[in-house]
N, C-alpha and C positions, 0 to 999 in steps of 0.2 A: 674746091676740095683738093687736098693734095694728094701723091700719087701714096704717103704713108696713112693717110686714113682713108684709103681704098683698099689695102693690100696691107692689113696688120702683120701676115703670118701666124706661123704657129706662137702656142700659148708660151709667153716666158717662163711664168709657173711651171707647168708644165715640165719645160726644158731645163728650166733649175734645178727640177725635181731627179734630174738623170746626168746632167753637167756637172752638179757637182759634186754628190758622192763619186762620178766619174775623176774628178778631177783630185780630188783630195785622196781619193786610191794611188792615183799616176804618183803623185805628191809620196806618197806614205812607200810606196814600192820602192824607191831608192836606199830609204832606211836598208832592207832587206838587203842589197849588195853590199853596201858596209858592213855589215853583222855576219854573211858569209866572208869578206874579203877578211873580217879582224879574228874569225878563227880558221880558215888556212894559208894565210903569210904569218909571219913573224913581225915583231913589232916595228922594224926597218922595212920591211917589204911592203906592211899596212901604211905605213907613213907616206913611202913612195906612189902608192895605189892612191890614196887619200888627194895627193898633192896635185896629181894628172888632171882626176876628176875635178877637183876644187878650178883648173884652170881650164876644164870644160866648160864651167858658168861662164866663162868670155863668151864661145862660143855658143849659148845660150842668147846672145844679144841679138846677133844678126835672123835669126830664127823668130825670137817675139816680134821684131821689128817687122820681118817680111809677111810674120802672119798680119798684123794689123793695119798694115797699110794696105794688104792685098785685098783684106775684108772691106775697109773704105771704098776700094775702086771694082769689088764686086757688087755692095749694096748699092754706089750710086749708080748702076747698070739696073736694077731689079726690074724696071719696065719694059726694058728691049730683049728679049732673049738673043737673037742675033747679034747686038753689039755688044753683051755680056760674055757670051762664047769666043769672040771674036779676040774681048780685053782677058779672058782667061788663057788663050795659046797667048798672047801676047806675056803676060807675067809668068806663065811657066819658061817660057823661053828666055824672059830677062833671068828667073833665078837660076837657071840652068847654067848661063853665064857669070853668073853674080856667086855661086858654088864654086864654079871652077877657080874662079880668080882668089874664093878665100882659102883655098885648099893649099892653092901654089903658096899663097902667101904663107901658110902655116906650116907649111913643109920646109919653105927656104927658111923659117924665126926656128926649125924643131932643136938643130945644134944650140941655140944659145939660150932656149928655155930649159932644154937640159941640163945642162950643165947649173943654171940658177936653180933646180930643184936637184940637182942632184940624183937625177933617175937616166936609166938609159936614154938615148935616143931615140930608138926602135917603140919606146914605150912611149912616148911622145910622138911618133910617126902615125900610129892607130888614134891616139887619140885625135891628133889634126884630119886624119883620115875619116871619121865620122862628122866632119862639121858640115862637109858638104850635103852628106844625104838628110842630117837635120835641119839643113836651108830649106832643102825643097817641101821636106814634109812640114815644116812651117810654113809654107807656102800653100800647101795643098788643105793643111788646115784653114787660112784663108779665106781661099775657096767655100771650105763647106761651111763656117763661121760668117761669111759674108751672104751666101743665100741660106742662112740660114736652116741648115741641115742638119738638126742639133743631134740627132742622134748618131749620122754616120762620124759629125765631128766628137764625141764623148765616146765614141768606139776607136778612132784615130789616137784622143790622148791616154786614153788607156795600153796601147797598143804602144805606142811611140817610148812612153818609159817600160812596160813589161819586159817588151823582145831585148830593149838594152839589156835591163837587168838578167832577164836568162838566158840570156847569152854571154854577160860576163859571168854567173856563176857556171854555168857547163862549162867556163873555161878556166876558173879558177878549181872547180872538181874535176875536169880531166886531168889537167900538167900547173898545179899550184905554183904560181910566179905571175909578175906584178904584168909580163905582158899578153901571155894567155889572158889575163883576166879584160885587159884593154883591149885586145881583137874578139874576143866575145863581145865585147859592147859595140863595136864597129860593124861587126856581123849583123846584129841587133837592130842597130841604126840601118845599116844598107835594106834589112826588111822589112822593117816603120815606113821608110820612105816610099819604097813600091808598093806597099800597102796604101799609103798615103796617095799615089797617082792614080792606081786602078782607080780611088772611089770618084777620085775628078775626072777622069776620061769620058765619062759622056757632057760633060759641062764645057768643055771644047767645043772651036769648032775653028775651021782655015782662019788666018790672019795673018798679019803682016809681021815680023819678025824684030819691029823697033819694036822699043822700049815704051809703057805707055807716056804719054805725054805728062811731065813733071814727079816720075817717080823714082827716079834716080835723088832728084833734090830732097822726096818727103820720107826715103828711105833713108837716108844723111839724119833726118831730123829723127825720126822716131828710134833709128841707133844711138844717137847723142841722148835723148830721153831716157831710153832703159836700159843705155850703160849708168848716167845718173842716178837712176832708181836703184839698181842693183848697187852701186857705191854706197850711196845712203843709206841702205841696208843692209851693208857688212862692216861697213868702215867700224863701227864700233870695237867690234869683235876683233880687226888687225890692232887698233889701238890700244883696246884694254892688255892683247898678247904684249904688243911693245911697254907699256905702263906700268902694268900691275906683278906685284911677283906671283909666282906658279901657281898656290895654292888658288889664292884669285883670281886669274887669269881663267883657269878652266872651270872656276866655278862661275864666271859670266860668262865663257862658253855654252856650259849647262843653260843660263838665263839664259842665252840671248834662243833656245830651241821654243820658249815662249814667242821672243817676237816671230820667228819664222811661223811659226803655228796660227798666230794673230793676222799676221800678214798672210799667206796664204790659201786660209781657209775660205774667205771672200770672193776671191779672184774670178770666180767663174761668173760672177754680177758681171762683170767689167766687157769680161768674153760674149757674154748674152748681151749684152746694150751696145756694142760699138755699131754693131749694122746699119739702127734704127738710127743714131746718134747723128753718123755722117747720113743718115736721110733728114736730120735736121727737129730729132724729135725732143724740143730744149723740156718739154714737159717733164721725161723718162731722164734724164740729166740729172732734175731735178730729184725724185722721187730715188731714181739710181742710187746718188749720193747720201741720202735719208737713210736707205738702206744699210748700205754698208758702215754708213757711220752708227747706225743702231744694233751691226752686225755688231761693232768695234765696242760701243759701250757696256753691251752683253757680255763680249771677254775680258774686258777689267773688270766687272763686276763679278763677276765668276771668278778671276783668280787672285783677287781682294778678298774677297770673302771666304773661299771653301782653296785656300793655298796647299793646303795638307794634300788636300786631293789632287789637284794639278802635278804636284811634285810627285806624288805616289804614282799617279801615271805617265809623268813625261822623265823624268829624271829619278828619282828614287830617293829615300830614308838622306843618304849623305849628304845629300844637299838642301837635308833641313833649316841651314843658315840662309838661304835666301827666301824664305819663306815670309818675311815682311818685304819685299821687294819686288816679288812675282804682279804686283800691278802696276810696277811701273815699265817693268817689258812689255806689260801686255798695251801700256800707252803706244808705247812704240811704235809696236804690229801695227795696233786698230788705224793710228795715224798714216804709215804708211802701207795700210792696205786702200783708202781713203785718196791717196796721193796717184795707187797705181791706178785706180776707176778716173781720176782726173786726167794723169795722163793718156790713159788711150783713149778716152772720149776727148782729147787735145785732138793725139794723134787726127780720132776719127773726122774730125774738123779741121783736119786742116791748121792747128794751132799750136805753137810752139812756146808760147809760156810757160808752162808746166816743167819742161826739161830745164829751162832756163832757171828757174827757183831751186829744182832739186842741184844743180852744180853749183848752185851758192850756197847755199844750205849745207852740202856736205867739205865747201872750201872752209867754211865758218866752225864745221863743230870738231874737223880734225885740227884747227887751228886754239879752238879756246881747249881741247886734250891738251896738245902738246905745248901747250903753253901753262897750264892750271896744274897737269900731272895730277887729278884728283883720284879716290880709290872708289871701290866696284860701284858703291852707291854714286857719286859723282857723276860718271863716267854714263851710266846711263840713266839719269837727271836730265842732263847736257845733251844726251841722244834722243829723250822722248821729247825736251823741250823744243829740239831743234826741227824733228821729225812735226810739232804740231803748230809751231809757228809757220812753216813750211807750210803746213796744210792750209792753215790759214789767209796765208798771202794765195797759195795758188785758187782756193774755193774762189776769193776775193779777183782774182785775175781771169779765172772760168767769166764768170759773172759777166764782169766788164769786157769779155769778145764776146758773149750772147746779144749783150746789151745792142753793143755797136756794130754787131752780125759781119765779124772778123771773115773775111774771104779765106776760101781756100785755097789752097797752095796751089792745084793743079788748075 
C-alpha cells in the first residue's frame, strides 16, 4: 500500500470549499485598485499606473513557478518530518537568493523599461522592488500548498493581493500620483511576505544551505511553463490592440474579461491536486481534469445561453455587440483553465510537455493574426481554437508520461 493511501490528508471538498471563494476574492480585489487608481489619477497618470502593474504579471512568473515546484518537493517529503523540515530551510534559503538576484536584475532593466512605458523611473524602482518579497511569499505559499495546509494557505492568498491593494489605495488617498500609489503596493507586498514566513517557521528546521538537489533545473522549467501560459493568455488581447481599429479593439478588451473570468475561476482545482499529484495519484489527474473541464463547459454554457446577463454583469448595456460571441471567449477561458491544471500537475511530475505545447501554440496563433489580419470575431476564433487544440495535444501528451511513468526531473 502506498504512503498516499495511508495518509489521504484533509478533505479536498472540503478545502475547495474555502480555497476558492478564497481565491477568486484575491482574484476579484485587484479590480478594486484599478477603480481607485481611475478615479484619483488623471487619464495619463491611470494609463501610466495601469502600465507598471500590467508589467508586474512578469513578475508574477517566477512567484507561481516557486510556489509549485516548492509544493512538489514538500509533498514528496510528507512521510519524513525531519527530512521535510530540513528541505523547507533549504528552499527558503534558495529563494531568498533567487529574490535577491531578481531584484538586482530588475533594478539594473528599471532605466530602460521606463523609458519604453514612458513612466518614471522611481515608479518602476518600487514596482521591481516588490518582486522579491512576492518570490518568497510564493514560496511560502509552497510550503503550506505542499503539506497541505489549506487553510493557513487560503488565508496567505487572500492576504497577499488585500495588503497590496491597500496599501496602493492609502497611497494613492494620501499624495494622488502614479508612485505613491506603487510604493503602497511594495509596502503591501513587503507584509504578505512576512506574513507568509511566520506561518512556515515552525515547518523549518537546521539544514544545509545548498540548493535542493535539481531545483535550480525544475525552477527553469516551470518559469518557461507559466511564462507560456500567461503568453497564451494575453497574446490575444496585444494582437487584437495591434489589428483591429479602436472601437474593436476595446471592445475585445471587454471580451477578453470573459476569458480571464473562465480561466481563473478554476484554478484553485489545480492548487488543491498538485500535492497528491507529485505523490503520484494518476487517479485524481484524472478526475481533476473531468472537473475542471466540466467546470469550463458550465461557463460556455452559461454565457451562450443567458449572454444578456454576463454582459449586465461583467461589462455593461454598451457592449451589447458582443453578445453573440461571449461563448466563444468563454471557450477560451474553459480551455485554458484546463491547460493551467495540466500544467502544474506537469510541473508537479516532474514533466515538461505541457510548457512545450503552450510556446507552440502561442508562436502559431500570433503568427496565423498577423498574417490573416482578421476582425474581433476572427481573432478570437483562432484564439479559442488554438487554446483547444493546445488542450488537446497536451491531455493527449499528459496521458502518454502516465502511460510510460515519465521520471522526474529530480
Amino acid at each position: 500500500m502506498t504512503e498516499l493511501e495511508l495518509d489521504r490528508g484533509p478533505s479536498l471538498a472540503r478545502a475547495g470549499s474555502l480555497l476558492g471563494p478564497a481565491m477568486a476574492g484575491a482574484n476579484a480585489l485587484q479590480y478594486v485598485l484599478q477603480l481607485v487608481a481611475s478615479h484619483t489619477l488623471d487619464p495619463e497618470g491611470f494609463g501610466a499606473f495601469g502600465s507598471v502593474l500590467g508589467l508586474a504579471l512578469v513578475g508574477a512568473v517566477p512567484m507561481l513557478a516557486l510556489q509549485t515546484v516548492t509544493a512538489r518537493h514538500i509533498a514528496l517529503r510528507r512521510g519524513d518530518a525531519t527530512d521535510r523540515g530540513r528541505e523547507v530551510a533549504r528552499l527558503l534559503r534558495t529563494a531568498v537568493a533567487f529574490a535577491a538576484g531578481l531584484t538586482c536584475l530588475g533594478l539594473a532593466l528599471s532605466p530602460l523599461l521606463a523609458a519604453f512605458l514612458h513612466v518614471s523611473v522611481l515608479g518602476v524602482v518600487w514596482m521591481v522592488l516588490s518582486l522579491g518579497p512576492l518570490a518568497l511569499a510564493g514560496t511560502a505559499q509552497g510550503v503550506l500548498q505542499g503539506r497541505e495546509r489549506f487553510v493557513a494557505l487560503a488565508v496567505l492568498f487572500l492576504a497577499v493581493s488585500a495588503l497590496r491593494v491597500v496599501g496602493g489605495v492609502v497611497g494613492l488617498l494620501l499624495a494622488p500620483g502614479v508612485t505613491y500609489g506603487l510604493a503602497g503596493v511594495t509596502a503591501g507586498a513587503v507584509l504578505s511576505c512576512l506574513l507568509g514566513l511566520a506561518l512556515v517557521r515552525r515547518e523549518r528546521a537546521p539544514g544545509t544551505g545548498e540548493a535542493p538537489a535539481g531545483f535550480v533545473r525544475e525552477l527553469a522549467v516551470a518559469m518557461s511553463g507559466v511564462l507560456a501560459l500567461l503568453t497564451l493568455a494575453g497574446e490575444d488581447l496585444l494582437l487584437a490592440r495591434h489589428v483591429l481599429p479602436g472601437d474593436d479593439s476595446g471592445r475585445y478588451a471587454a471580451g477578453s474579461l470573459v476569458v480571464r473570468a473562465c480561466f481563473w475561476l478554476p484554478q484553485f482545482v489545480a492548487v488543491l491536486v498538485v500535492p497528491r499529484l507529485a505523490a503520484g495519484d494518476t487517479l485524481l489527474a484524472r478526475r481533476s481534469a473531468m472537473l475542471v473541464g466540466g467546470l469550463g463547459l458550465l461557463e460556455v454554457l452559461v454565457t451562450t445561453a443567458l449572454p444578456g446577463s454576463v454582459l449586465g454583469l461583467l461589462l455593461g448595456d454598451h457592449y451589447a455587440s458582443l453578445a453573440g460571441r461571449l461563448g466563444l471567449f468563454a471557450v477560451e477561458g474553459a480551455c485554458l483553465a484546463v491547460l493551467q491544471l495540466l500544467l502544474y500537475g506537469g510541473i508537479a511530475r516532474g514533466v515538461s510537455s505541457v510548457g512545450r505545447v503552450l510556446w507552440a501554440t502561442a508562436a502559431v496563433e500570433a503568427l496565423v493574426v498577423l498574417l490573416l489580419r482578421p476582425g474581433l470575431t476572427g481573432i478570437v476564433l483562432i484564439a479559442a481554437g488554438c487554446a483547444a487544440v493546445a488542450t488537446m495535444v497536451s491531455l493527449r501528451a499528459t496521458a502518454t508520461s502516465r502511460l510510460h511513468g515519465t521520471a522526474a526531473l529530480t
